[in-house]
Biopython code that builds the backbone (N, CA, C, O; Angstrom):
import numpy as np
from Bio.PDB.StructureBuilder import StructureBuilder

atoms = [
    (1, "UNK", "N", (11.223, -6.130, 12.322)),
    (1, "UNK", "CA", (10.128, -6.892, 11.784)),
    (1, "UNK", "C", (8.823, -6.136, 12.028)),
    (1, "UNK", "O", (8.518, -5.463, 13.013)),
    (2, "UNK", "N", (8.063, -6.407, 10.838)),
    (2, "UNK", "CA", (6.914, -5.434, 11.077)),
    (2, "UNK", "C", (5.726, -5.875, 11.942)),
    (2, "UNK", "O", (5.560, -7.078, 11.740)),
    (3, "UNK", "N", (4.823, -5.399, 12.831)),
    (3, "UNK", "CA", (3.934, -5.873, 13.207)),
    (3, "UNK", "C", (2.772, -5.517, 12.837)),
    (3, "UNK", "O", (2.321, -4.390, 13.040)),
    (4, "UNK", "N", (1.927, -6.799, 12.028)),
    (4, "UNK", "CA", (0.858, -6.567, 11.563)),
    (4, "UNK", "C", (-0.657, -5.937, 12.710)),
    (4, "UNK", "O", (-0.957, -6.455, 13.785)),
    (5, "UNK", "N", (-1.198, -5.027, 12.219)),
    (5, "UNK", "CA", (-2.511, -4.835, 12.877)),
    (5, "UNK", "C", (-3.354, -5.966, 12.768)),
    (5, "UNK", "O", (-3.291, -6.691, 11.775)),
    (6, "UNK", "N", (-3.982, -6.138, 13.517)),
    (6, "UNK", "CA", (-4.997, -7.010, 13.626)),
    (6, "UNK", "C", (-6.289, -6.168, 14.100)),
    (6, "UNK", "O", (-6.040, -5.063, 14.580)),
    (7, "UNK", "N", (-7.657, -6.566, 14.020)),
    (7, "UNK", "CA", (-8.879, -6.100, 13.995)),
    (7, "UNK", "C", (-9.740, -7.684, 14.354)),
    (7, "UNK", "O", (-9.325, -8.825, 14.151)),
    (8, "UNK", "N", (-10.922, -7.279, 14.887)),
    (8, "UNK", "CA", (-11.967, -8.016, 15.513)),
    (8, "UNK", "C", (-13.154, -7.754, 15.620)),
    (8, "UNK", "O", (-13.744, -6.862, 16.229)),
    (9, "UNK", "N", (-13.517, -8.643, 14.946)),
    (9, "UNK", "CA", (-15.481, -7.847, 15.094)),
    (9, "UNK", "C", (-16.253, -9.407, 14.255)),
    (9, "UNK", "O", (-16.001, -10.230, 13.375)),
    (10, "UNK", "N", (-17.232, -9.077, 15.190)),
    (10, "UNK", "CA", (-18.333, -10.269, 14.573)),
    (10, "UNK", "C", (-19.329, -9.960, 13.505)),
    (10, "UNK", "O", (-20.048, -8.995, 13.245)),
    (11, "UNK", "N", (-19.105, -11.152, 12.973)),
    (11, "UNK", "CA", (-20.013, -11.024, 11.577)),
    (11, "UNK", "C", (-21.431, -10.237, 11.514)),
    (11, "UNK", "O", (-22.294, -10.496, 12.353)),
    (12, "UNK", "N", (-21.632, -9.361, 10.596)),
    (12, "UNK", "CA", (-22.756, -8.581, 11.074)),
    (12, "UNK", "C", (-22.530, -7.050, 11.691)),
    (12, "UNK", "O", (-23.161, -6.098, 11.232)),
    (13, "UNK", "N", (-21.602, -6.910, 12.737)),
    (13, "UNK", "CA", (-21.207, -5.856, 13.325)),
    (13, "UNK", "C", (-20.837, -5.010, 12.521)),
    (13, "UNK", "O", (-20.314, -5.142, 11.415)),
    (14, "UNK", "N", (-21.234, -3.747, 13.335)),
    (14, "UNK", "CA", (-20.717, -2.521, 12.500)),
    (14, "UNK", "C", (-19.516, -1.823, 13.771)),
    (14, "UNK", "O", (-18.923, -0.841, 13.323)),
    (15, "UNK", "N", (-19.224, -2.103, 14.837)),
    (15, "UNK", "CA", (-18.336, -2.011, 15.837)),
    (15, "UNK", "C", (-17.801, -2.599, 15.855)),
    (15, "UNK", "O", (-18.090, -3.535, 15.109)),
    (16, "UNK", "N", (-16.753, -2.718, 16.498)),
    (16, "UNK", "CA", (-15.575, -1.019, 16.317)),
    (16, "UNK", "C", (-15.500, -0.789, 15.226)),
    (16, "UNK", "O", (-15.729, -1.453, 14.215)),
    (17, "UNK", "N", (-15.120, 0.324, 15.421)),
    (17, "UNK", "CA", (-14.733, 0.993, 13.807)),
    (17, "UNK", "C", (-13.169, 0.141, 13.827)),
    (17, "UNK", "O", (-12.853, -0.591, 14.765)),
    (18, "UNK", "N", (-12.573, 0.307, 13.017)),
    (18, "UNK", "CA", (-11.495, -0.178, 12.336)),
    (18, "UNK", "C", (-10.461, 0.993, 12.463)),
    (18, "UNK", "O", (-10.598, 1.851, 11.591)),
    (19, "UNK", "N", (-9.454, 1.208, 13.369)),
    (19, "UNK", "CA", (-8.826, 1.923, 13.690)),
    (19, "UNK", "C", (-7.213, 1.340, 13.693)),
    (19, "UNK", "O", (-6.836, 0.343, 14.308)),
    (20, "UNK", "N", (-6.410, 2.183, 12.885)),
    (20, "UNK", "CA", (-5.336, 1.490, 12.814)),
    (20, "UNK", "C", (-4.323, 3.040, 13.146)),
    (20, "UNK", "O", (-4.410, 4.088, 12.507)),
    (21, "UNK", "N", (-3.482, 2.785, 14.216)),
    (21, "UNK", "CA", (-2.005, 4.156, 14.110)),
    (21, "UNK", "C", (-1.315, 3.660, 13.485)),
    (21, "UNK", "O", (-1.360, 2.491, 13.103)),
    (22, "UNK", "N", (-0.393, 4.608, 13.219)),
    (22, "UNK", "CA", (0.735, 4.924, 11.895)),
    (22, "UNK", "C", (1.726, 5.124, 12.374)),
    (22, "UNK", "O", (1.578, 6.071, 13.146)),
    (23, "UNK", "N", (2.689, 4.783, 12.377)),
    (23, "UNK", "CA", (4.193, 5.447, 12.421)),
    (23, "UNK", "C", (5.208, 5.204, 10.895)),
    (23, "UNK", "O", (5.061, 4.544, 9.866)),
    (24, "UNK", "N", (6.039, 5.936, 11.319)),
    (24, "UNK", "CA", (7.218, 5.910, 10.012)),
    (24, "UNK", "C", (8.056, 3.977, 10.429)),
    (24, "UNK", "O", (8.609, 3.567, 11.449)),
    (25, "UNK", "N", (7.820, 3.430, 9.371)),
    (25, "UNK", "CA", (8.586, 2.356, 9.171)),
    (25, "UNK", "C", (10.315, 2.504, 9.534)),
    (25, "UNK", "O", (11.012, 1.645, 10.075)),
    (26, "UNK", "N", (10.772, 3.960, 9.020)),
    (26, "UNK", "CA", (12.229, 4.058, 9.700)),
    (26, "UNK", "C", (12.986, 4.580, 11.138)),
    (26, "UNK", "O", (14.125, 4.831, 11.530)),
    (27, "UNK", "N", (11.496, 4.574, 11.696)),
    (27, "UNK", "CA", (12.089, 5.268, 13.268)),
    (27, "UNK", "C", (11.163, 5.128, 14.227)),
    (27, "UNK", "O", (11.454, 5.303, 15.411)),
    (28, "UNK", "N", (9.880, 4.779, 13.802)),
    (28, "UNK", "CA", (8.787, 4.474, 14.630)),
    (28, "UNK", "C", (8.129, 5.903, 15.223)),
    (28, "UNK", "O", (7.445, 6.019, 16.240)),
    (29, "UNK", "N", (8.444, 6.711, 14.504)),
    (29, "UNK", "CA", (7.615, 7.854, 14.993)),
    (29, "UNK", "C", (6.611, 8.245, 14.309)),
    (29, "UNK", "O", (6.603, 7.990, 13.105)),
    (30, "UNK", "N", (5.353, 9.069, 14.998)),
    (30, "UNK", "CA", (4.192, 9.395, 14.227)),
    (30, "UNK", "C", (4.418, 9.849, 12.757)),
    (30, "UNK", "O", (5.189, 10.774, 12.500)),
    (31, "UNK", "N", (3.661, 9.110, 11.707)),
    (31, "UNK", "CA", (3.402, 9.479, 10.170)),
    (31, "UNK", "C", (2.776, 11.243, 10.443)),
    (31, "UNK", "O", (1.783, 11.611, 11.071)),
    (32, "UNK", "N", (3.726, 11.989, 9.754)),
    (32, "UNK", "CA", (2.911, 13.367, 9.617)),
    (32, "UNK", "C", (1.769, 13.024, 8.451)),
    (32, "UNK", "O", (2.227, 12.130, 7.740)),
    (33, "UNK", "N", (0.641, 13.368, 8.078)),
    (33, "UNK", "CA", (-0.629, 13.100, 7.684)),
    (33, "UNK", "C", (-1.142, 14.730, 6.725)),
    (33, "UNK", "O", (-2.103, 14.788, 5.958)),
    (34, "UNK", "N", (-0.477, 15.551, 6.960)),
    (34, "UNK", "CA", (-0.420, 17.246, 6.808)),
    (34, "UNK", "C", (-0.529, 17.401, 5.392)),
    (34, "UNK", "O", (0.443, 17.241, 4.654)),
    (35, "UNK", "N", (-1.467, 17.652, 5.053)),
    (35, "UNK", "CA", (-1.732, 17.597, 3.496)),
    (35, "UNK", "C", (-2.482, 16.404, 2.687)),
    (35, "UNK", "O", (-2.740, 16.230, 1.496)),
    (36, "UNK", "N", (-2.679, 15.774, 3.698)),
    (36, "UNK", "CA", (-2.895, 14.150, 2.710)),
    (36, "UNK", "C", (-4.868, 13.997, 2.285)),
    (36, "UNK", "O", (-5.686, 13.957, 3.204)),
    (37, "UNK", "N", (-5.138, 13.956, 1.348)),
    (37, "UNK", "CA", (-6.388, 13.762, 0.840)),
    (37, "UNK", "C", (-7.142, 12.514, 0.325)),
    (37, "UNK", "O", (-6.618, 11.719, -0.456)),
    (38, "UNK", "N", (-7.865, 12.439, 0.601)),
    (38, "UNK", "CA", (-9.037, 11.041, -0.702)),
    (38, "UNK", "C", (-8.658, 9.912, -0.220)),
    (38, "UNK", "O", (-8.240, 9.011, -0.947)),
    (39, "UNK", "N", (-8.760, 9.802, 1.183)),
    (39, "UNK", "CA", (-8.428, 8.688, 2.622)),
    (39, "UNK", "C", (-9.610, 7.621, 2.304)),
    (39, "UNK", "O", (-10.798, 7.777, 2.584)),
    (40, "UNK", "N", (-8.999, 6.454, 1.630)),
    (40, "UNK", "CA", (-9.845, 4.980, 1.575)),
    (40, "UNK", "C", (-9.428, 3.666, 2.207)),
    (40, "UNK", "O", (-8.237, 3.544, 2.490)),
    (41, "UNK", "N", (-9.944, 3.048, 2.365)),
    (41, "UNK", "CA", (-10.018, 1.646, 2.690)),
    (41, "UNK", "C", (-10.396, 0.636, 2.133)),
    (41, "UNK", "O", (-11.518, 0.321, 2.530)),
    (42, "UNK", "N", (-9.701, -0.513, 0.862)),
    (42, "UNK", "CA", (-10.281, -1.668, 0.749)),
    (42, "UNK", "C", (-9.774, -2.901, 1.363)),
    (42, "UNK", "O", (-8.735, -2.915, 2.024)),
    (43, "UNK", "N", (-10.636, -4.131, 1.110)),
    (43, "UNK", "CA", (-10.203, -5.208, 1.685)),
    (43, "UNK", "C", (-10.550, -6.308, 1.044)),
    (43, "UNK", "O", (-11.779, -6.357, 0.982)),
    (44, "UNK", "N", (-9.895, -7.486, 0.387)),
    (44, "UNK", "CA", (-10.254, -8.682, 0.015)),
    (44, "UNK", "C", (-9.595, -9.757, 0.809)),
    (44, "UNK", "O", (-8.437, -9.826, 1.221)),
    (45, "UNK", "N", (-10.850, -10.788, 0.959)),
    (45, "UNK", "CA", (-11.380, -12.100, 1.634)),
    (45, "UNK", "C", (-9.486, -12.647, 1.023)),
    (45, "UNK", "O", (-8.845, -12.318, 0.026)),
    (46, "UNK", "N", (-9.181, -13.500, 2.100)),
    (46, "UNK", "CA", (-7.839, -14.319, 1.820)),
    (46, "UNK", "C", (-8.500, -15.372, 1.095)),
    (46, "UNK", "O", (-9.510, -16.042, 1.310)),
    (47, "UNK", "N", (-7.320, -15.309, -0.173)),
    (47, "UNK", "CA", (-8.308, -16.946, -1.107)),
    (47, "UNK", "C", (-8.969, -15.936, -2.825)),
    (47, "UNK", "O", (-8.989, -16.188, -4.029)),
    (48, "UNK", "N", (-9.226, -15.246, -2.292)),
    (48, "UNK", "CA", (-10.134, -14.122, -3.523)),
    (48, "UNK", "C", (-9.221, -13.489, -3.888)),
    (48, "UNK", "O", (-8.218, -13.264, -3.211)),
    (49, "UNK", "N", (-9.458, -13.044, -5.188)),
    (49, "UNK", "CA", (-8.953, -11.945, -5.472)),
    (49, "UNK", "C", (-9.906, -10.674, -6.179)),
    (49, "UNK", "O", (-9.667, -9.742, -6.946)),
    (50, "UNK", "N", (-11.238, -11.251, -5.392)),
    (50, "UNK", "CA", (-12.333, -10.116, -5.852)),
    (50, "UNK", "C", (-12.693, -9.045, -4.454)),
    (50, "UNK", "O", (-13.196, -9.590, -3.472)),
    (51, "UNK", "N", (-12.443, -7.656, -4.407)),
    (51, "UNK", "CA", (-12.543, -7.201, -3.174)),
    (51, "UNK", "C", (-13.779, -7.042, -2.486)),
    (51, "UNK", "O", (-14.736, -7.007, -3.258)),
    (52, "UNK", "N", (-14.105, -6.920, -1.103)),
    (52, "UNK", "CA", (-15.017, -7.234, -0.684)),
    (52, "UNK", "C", (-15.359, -5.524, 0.100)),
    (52, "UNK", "O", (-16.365, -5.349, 0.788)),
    (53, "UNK", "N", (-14.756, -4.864, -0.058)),
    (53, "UNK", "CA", (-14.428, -3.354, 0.010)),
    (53, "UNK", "C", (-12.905, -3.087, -1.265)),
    (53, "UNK", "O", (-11.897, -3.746, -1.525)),
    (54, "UNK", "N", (-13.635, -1.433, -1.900)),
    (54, "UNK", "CA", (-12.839, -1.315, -2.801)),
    (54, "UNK", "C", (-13.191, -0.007, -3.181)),
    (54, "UNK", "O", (-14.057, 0.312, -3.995)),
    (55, "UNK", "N", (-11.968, 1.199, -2.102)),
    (55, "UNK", "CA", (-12.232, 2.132, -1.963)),
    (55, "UNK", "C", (-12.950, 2.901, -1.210)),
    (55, "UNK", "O", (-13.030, 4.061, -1.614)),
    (56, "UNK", "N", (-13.608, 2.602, -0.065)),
    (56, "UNK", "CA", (-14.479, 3.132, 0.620)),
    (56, "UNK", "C", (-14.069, 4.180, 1.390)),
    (56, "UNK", "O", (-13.053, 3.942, 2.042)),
    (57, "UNK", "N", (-14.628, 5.459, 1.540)),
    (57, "UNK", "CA", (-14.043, 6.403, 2.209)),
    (57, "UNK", "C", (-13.519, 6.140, 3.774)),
    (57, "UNK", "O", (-14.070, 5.400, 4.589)),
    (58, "UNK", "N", (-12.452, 6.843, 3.959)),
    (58, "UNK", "CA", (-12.027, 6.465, 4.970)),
    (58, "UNK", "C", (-11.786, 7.782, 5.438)),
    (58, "UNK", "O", (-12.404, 8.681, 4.867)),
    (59, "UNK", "N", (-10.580, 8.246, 6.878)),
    (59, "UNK", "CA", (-10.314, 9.095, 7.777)),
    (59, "UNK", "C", (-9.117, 9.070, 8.486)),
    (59, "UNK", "O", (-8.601, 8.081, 9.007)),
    (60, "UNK", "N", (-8.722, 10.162, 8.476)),
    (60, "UNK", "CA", (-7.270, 10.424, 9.205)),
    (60, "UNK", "C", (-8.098, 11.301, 10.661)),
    (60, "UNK", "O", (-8.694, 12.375, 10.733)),
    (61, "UNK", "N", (-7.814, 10.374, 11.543)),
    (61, "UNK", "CA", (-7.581, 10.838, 12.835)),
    (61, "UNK", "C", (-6.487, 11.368, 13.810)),
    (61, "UNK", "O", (-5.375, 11.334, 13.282)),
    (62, "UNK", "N", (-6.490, 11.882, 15.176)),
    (62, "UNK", "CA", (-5.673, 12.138, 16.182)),
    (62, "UNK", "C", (-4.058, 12.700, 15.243)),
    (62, "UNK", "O", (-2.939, 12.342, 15.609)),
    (63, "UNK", "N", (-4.295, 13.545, 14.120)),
    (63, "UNK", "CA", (-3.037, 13.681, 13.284)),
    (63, "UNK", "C", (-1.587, 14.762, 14.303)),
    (63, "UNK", "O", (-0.418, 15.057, 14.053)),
    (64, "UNK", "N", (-2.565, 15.039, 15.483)),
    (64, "UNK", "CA", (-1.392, 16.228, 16.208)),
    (64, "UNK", "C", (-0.388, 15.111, 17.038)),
    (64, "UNK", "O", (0.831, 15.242, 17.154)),
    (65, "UNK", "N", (-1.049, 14.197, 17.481)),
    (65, "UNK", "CA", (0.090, 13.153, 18.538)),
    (65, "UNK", "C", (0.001, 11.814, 18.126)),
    (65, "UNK", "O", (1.036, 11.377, 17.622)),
    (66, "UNK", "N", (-1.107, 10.914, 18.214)),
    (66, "UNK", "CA", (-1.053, 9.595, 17.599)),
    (66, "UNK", "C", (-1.353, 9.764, 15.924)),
    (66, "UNK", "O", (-1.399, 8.553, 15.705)),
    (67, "UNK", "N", (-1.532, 10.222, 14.918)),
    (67, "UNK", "CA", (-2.433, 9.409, 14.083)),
    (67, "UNK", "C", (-2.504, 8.165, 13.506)),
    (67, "UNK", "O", (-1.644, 7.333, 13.219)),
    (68, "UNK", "N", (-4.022, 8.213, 13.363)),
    (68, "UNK", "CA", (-4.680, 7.281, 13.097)),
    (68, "UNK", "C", (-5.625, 6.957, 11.699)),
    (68, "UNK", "O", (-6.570, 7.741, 11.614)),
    (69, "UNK", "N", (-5.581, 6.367, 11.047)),
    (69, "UNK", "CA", (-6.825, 5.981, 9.733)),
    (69, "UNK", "C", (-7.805, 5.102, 10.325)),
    (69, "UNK", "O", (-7.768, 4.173, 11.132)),
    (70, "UNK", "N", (-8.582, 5.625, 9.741)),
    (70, "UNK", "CA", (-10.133, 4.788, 10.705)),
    (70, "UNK", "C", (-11.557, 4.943, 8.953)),
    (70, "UNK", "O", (-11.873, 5.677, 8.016)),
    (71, "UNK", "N", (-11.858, 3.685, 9.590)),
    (71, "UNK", "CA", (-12.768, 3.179, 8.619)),
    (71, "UNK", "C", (-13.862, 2.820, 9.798)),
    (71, "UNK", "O", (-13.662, 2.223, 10.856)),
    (72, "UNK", "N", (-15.762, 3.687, 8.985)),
    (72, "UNK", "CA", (-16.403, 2.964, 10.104)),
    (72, "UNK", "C", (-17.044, 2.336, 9.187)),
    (72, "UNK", "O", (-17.356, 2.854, 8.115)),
    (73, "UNK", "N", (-17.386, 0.787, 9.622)),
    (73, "UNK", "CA", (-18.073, -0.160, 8.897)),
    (73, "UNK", "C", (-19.313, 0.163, 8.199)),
    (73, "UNK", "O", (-20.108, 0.586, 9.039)),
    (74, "UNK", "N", (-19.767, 0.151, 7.173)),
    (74, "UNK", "CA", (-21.182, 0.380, 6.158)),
    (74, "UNK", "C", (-22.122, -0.932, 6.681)),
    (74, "UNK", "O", (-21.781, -1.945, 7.292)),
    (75, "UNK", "N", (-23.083, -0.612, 6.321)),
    (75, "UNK", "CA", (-24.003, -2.234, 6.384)),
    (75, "UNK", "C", (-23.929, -2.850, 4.960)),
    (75, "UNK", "O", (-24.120, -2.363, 3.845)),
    (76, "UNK", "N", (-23.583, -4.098, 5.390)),
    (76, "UNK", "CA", (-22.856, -5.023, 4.520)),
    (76, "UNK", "C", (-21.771, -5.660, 4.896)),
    (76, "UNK", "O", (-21.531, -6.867, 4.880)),
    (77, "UNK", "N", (-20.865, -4.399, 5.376)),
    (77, "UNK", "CA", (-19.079, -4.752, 5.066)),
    (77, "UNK", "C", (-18.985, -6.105, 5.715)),
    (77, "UNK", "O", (-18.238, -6.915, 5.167)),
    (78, "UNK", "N", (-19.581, -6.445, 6.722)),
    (78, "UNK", "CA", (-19.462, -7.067, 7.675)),
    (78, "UNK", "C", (-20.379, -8.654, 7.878)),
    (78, "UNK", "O", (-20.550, -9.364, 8.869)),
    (79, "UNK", "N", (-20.809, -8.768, 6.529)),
    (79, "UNK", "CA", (-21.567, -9.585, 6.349)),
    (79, "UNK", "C", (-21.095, -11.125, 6.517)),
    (79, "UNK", "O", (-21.518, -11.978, 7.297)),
    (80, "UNK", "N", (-20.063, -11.204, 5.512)),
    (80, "UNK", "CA", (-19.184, -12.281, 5.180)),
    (80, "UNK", "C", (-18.327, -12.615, 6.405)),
    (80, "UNK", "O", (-18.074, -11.764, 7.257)),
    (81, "UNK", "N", (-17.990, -13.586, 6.454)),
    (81, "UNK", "CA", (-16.864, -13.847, 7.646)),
    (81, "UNK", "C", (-15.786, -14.527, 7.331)),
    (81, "UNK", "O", (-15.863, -15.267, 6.350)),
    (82, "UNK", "N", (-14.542, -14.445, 8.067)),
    (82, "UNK", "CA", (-13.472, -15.511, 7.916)),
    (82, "UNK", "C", (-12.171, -14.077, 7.843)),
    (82, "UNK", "O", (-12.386, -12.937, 8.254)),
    (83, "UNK", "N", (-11.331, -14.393, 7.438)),
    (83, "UNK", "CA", (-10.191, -13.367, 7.070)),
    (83, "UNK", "C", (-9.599, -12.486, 6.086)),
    (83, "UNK", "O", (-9.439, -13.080, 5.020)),
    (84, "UNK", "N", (-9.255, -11.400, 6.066)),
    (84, "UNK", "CA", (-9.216, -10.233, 5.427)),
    (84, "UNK", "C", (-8.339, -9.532, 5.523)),
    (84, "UNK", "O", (-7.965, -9.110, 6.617)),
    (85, "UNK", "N", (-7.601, -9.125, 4.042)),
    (85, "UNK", "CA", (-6.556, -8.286, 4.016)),
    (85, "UNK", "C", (-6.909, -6.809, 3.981)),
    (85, "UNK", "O", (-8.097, -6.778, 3.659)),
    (86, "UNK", "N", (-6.417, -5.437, 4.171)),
    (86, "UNK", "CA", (-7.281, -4.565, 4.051)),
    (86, "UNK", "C", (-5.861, -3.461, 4.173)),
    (86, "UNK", "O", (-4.829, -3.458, 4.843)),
    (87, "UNK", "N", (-6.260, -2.872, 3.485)),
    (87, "UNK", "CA", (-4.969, -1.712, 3.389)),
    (87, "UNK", "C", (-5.880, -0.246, 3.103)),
    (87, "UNK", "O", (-7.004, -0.303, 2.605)),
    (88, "UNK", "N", (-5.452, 0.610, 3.356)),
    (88, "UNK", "CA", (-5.583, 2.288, 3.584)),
    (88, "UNK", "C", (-5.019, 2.773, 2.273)),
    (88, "UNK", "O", (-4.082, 2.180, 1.738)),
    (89, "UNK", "N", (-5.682, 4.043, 1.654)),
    (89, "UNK", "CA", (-4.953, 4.724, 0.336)),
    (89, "UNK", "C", (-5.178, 6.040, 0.574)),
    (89, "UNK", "O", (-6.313, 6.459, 0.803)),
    (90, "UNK", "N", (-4.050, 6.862, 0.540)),
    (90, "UNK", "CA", (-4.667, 8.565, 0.354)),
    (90, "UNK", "C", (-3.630, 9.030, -0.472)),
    (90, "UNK", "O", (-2.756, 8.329, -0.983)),
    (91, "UNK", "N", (-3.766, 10.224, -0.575)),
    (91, "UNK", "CA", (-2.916, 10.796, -1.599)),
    (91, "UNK", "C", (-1.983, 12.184, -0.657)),
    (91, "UNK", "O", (-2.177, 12.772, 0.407)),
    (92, "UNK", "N", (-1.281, 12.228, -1.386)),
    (92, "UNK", "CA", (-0.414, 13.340, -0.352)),
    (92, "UNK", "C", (-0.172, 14.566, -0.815)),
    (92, "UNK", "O", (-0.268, 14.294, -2.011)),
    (93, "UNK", "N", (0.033, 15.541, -0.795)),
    (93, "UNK", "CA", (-0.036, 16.615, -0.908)),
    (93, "UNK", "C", (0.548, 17.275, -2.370)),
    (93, "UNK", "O", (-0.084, 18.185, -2.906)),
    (94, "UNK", "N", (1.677, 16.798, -2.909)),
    (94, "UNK", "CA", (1.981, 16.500, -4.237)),
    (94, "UNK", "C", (1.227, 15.804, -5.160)),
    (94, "UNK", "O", (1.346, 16.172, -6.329)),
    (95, "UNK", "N", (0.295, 14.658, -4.861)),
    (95, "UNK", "CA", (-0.882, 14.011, -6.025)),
    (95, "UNK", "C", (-0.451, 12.589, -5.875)),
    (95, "UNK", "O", (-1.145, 11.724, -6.409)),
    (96, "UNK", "N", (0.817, 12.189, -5.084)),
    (96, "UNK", "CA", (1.153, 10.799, -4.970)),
    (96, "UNK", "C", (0.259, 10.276, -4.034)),
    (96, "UNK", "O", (-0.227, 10.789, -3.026)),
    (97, "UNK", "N", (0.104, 9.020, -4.600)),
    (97, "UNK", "CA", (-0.831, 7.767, -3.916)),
    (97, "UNK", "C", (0.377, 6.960, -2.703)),
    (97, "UNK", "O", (1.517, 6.530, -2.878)),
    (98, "UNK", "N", (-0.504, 7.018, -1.482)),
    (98, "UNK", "CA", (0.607, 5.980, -0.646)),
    (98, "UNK", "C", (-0.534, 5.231, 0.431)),
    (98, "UNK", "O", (-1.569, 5.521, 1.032)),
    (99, "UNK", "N", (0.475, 3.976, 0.224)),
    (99, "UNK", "CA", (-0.539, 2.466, 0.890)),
    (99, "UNK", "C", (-0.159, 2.517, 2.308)),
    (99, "UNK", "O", (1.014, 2.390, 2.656)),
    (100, "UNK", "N", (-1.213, 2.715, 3.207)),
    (100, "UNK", "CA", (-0.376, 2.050, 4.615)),
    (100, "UNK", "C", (-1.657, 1.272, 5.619)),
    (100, "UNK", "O", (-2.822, 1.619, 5.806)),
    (101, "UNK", "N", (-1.044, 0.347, 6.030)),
    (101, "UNK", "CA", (0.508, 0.318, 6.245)),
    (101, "UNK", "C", (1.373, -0.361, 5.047)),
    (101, "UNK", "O", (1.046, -1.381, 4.441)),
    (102, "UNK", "N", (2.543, 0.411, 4.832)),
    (102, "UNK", "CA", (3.255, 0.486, 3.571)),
    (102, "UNK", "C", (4.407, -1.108, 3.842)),
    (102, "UNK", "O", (5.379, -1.285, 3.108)),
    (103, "UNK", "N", (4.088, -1.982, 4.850)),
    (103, "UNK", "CA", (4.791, -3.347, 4.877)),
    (103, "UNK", "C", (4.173, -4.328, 5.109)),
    (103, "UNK", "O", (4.564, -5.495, 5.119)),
    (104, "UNK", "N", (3.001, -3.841, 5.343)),
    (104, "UNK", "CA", (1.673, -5.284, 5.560)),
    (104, "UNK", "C", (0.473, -4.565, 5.203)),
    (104, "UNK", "O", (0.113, -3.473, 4.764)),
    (105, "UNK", "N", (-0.152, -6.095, 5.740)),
    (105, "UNK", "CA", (-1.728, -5.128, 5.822)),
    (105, "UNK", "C", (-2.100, -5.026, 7.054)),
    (105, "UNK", "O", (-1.434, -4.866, 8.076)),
    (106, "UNK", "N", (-3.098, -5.120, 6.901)),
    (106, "UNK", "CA", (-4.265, -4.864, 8.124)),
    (106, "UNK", "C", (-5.441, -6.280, 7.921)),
    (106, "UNK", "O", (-6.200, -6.506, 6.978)),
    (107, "UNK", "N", (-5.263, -6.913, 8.955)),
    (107, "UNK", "CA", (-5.775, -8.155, 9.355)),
    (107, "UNK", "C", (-6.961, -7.980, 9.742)),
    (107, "UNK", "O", (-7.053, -7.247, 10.726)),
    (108, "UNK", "N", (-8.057, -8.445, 9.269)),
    (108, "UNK", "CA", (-9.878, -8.568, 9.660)),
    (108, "UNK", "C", (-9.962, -9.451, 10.228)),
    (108, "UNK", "O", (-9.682, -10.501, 9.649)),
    (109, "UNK", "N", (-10.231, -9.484, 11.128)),
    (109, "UNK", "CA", (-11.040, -11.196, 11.461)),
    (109, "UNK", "C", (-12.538, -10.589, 11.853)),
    (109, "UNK", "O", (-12.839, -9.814, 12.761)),
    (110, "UNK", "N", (-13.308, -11.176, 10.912)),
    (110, "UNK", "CA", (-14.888, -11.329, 11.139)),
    (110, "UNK", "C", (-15.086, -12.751, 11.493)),
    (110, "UNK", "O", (-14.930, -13.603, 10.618)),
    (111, "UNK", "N", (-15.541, -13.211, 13.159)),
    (111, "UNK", "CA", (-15.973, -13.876, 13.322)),
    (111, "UNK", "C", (-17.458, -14.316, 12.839)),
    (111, "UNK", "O", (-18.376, -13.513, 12.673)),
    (112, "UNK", "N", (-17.561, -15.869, 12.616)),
    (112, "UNK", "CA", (-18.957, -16.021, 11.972)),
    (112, "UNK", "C", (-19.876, -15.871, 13.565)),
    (112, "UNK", "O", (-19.473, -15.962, 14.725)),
    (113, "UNK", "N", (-21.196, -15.617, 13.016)),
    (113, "UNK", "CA", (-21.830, -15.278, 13.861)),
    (113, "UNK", "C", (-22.580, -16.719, 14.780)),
    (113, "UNK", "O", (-22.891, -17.658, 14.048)),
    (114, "UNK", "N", (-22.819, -16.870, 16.068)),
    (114, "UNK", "CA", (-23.454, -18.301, 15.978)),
    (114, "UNK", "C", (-24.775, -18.275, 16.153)),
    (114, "UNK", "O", (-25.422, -19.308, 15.982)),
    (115, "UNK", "N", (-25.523, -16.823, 16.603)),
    (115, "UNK", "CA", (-27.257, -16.976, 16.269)),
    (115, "UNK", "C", (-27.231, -15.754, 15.386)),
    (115, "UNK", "O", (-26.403, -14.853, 15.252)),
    (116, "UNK", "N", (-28.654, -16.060, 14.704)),
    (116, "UNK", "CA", (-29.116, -15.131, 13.921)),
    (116, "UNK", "C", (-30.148, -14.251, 14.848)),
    (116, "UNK", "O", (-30.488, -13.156, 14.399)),
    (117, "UNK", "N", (-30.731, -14.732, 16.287)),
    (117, "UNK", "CA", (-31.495, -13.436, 16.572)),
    (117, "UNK", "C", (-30.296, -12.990, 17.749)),
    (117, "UNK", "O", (-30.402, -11.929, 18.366)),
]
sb = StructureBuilder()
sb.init_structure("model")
sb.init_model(0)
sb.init_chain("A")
sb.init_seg("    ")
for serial, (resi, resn, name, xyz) in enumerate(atoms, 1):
    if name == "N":
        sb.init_residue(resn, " ", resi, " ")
    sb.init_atom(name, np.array(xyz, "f"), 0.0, 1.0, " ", f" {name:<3s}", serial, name[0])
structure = sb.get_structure()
């Protein structure tokens, strides 16, 4: 069974970045990343089907032992609050497009904020 990532950050925040590791779905070992290009991140609000990120550049990290895709928040992203689906896109070394994580998503929770100063 797969285990979804989850993420945390308050409404407004641009911290943490959004950091998710990778492994292969058939063995649990590190995703090789070696070749892979045009690393994005979108995400739409649960309930919508209008995205609230759509495409935003993203990043392959730590690719020699853990890797990792990491998105750092824009001003804005973080505006809205409540829950969020959010999936990763790059392309691989042949020109194919691949989603990961390739069995879920990636869970937002933007807490609402409770002061404004």
């Amino acid at each position: 069974m797969a285990t979804t990532p989850r993420h945390y950050l308050h409404q407004g925040d641009r911290k943490p970045v959004l950091r998710v590791s990778i492994t292969k779905e058939s063995d649990s070992l590190p995703y090789d990343f070696t070749g892979y290009t045009g690393v994005t991140f979108s995400m739409t609000k649960r309930g919508s089907s209008t995205p609230t990120l759509d495409g935003a550049t993203a990043s392959i990290i730590n690719t020699a032992s853990v890797p990792q895709l990491e998105y750092a928040w824009g001003s804005g992203d973080t505006d809205d609050f409540g829950i969020f689906d959010g999936l990763f896109n790059a392309t691989d070394s042949t020109g194919k497009k691949v989603s990961f994580p390739n069995n879920t998503f990636v869970e937002v929770h933007i807490l609402k904020k409770l002061r404004t100063t």
